[in-house]
GUMI-145506 format. One record per atom (N, C-alpha, C): atom name; x, y, z. Coordinates in Angstrom, 1 decimal. Layout:
residues N
CA/X/Y/Z
...
end
This chain:
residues 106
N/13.7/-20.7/-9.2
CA/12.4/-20.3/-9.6
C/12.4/-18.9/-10.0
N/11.9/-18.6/-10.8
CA/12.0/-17.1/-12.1
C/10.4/-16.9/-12.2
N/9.8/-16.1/-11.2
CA/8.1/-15.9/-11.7
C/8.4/-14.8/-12.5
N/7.5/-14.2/-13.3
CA/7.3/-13.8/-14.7
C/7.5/-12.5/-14.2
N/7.6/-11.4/-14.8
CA/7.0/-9.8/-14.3
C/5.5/-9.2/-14.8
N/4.8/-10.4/-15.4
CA/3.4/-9.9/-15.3
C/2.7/-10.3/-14.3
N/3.4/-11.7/-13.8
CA/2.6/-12.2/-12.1
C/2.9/-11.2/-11.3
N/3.9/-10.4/-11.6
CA/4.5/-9.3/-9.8
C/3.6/-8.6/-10.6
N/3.2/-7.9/-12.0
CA/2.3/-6.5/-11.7
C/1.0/-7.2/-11.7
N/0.2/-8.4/-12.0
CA/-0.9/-8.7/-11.5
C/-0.8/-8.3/-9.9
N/0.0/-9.1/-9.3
CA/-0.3/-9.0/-7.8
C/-0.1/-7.8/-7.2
N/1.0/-7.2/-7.5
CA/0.6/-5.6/-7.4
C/-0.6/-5.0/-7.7
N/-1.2/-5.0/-8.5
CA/-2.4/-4.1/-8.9
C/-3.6/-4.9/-8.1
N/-3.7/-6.5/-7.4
CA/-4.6/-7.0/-6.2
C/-4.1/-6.4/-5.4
N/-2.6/-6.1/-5.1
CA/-2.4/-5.5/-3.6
C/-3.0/-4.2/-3.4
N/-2.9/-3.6/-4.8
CA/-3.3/-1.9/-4.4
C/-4.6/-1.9/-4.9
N/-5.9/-3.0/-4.9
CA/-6.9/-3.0/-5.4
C/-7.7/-3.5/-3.7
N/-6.7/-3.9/-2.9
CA/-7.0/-4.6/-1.5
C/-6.9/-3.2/-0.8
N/-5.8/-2.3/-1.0
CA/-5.6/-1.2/0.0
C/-7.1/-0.2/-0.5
N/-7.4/-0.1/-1.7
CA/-8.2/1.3/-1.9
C/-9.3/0.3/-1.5
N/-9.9/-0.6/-1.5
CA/-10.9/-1.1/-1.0
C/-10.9/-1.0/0.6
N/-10.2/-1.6/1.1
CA/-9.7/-1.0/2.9
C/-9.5/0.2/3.1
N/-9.3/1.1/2.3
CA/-9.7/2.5/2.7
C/-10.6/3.3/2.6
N/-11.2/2.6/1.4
CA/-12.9/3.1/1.8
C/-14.3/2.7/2.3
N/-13.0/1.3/2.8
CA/-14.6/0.7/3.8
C/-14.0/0.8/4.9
N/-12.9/0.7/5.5
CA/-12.8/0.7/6.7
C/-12.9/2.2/7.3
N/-13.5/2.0/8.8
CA/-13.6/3.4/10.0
C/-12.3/3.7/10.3
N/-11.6/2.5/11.3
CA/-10.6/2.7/11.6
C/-9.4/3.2/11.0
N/-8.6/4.4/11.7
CA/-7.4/5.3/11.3
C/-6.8/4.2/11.5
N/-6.6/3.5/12.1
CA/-5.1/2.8/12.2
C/-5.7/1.6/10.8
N/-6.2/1.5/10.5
CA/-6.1/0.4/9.2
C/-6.4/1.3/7.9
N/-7.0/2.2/8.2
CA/-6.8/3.2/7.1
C/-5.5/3.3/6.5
N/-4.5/3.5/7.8
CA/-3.5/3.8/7.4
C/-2.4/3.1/7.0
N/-2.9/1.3/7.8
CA/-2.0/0.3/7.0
C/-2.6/0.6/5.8
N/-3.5/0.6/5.3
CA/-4.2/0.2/4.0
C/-3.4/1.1/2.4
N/-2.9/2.3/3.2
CA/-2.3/3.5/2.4
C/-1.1/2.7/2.2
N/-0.7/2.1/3.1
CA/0.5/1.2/3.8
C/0.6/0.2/2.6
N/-0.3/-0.5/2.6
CA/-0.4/-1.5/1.5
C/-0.5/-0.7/-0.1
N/-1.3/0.4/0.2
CA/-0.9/0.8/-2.0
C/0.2/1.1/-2.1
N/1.1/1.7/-1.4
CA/2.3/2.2/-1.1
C/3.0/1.0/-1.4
N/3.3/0.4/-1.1
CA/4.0/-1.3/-1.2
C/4.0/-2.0/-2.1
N/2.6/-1.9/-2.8
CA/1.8/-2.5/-4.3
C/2.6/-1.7/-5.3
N/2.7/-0.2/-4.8
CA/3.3/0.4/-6.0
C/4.8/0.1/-6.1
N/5.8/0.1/-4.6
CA/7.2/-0.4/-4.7
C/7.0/-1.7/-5.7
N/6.7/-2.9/-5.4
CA/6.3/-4.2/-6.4
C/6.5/-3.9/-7.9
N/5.1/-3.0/-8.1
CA/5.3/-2.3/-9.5
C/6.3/-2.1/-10.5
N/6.8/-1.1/-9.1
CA/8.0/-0.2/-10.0
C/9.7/-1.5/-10.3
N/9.4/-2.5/-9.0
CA/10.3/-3.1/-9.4
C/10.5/-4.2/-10.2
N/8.7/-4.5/-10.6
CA/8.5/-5.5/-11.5
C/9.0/-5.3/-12.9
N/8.5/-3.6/-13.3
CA/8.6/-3.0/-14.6
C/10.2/-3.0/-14.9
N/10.9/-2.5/-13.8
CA/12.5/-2.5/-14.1
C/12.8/-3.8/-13.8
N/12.9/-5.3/-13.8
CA/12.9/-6.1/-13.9
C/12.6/-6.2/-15.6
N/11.7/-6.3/-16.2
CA/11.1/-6.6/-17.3
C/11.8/-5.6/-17.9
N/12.4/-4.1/-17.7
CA/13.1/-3.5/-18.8
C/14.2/-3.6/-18.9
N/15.5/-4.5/-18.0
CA/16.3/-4.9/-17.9
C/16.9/-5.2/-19.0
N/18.4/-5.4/-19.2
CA/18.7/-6.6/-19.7
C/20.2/-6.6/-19.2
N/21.2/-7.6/-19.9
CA/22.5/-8.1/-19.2
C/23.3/-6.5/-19.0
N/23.3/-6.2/-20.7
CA/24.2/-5.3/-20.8
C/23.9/-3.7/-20.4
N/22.5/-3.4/-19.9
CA/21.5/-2.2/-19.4
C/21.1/-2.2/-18.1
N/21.5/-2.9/-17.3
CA/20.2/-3.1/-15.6
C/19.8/-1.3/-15.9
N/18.5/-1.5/-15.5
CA/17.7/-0.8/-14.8
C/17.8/-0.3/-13.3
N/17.7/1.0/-13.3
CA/17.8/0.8/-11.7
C/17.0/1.7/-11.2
N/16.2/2.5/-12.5
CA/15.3/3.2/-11.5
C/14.4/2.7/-10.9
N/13.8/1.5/-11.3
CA/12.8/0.6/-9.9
C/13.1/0.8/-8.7
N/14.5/-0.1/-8.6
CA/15.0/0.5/-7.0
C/15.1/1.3/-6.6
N/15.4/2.6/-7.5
CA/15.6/4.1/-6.6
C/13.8/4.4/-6.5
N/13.8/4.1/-7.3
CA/11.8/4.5/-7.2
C/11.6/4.0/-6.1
N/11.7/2.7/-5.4
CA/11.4/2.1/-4.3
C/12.3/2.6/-3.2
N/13.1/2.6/-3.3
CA/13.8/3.4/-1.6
C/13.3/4.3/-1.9
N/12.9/5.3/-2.5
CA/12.2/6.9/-2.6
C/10.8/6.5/-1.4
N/9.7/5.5/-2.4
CA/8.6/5.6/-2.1
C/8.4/4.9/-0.4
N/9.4/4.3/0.0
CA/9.9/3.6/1.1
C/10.2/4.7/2.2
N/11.5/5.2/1.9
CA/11.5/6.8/2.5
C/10.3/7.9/3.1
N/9.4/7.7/1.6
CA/7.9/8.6/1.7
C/6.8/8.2/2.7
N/7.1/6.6/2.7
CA/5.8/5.7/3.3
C/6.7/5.9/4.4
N/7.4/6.0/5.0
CA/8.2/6.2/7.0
C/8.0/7.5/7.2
N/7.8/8.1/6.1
CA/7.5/9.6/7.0
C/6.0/9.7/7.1
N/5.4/9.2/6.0
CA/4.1/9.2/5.9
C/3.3/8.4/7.1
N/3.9/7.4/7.7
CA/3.5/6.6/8.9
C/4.1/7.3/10.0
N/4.9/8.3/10.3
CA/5.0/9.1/11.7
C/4.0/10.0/11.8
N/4.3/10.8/10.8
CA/3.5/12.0/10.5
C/2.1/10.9/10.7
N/1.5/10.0/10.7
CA/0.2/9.2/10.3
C/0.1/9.3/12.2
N/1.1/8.5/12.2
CA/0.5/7.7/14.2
C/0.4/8.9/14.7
N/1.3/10.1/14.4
CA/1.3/11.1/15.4
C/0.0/11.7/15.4
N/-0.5/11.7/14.2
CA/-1.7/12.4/14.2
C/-3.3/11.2/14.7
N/-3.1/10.0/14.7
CA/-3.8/9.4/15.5
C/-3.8/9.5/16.6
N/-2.8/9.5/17.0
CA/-2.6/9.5/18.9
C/-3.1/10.8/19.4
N/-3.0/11.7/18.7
CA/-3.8/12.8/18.9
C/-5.2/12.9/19.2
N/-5.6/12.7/17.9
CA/-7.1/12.1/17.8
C/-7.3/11.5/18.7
N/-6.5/10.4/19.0
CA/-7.2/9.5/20.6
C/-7.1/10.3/21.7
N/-6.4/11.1/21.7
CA/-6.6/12.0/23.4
C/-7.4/12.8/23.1
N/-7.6/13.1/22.5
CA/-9.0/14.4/21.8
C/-10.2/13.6/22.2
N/-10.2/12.6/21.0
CA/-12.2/12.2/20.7
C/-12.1/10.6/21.4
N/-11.0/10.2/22.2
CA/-11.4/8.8/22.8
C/-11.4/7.7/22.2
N/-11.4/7.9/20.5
CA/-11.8/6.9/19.5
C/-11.0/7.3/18.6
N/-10.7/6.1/17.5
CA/-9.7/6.0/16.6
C/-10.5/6.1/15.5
N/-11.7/6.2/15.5
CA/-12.4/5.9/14.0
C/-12.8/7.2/13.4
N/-12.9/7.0/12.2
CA/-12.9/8.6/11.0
C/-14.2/9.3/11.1
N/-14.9/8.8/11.9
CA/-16.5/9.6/12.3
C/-15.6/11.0/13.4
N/-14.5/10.3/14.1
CA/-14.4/11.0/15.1
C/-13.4/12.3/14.6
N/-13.0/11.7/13.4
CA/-12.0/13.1/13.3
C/-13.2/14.0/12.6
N/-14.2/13.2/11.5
CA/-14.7/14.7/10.9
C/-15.8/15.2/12.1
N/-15.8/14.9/13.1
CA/-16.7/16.2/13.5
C/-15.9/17.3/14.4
N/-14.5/16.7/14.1
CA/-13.7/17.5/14.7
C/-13.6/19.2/13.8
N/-13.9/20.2/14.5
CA/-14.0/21.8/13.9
C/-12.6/22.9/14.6
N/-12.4/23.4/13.5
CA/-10.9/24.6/13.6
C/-11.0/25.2/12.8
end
């Protein structure tokens, strides 16, 4: 089975059309942060759909993949750096939700 590379960047662009919607409705840091989680992901898809489609026998493509372990790399530091600073927030304000970090003052 061979799906197309305009089905992977449609679904990509619903995946990363689901994350910026969950990020600006949802309170919650921790789904905020999957949600970042999810454009992040939509975009790896992307990049590997396009290098897929620019391919051919005698040319592979490979900056998709490198684009994707990059952005892969980005999104694991970006989720430590993320929890750490939630778990924070929860011993500070008690609560995980983004009301609580902005009334936070420094």
């Amino acid at each position: 089975m061979n799906v197309p590379s305009e089905h992977l960047l449609y679904l990509s662009a619903g995946l990363f059309a689901l994350g910026v919607l969950g990020f600006l409705v949802r309170r919650n840091v921790i789904v905020v942060l999957m949600c970042v989680e999810l454009m992040l992901n939509a975009a790896n898809l992307a990049f590997l759909a396009a290098s897929r489609q620019h391919s051919t026998a005698d040319h592979p493509a490979l900056q998709g993949p490198v684009f994707a372990i990059f952005v892969i790399t980005v999104a694991a530091a970006e989720a430590a750096v993320g929890l750490a600073l939630i778990i924070a927030l929860y011993r500070l304000k008690q609560s995980a939700e983004t009301d609580a970090a902005a009334e936070m003052k420094g």
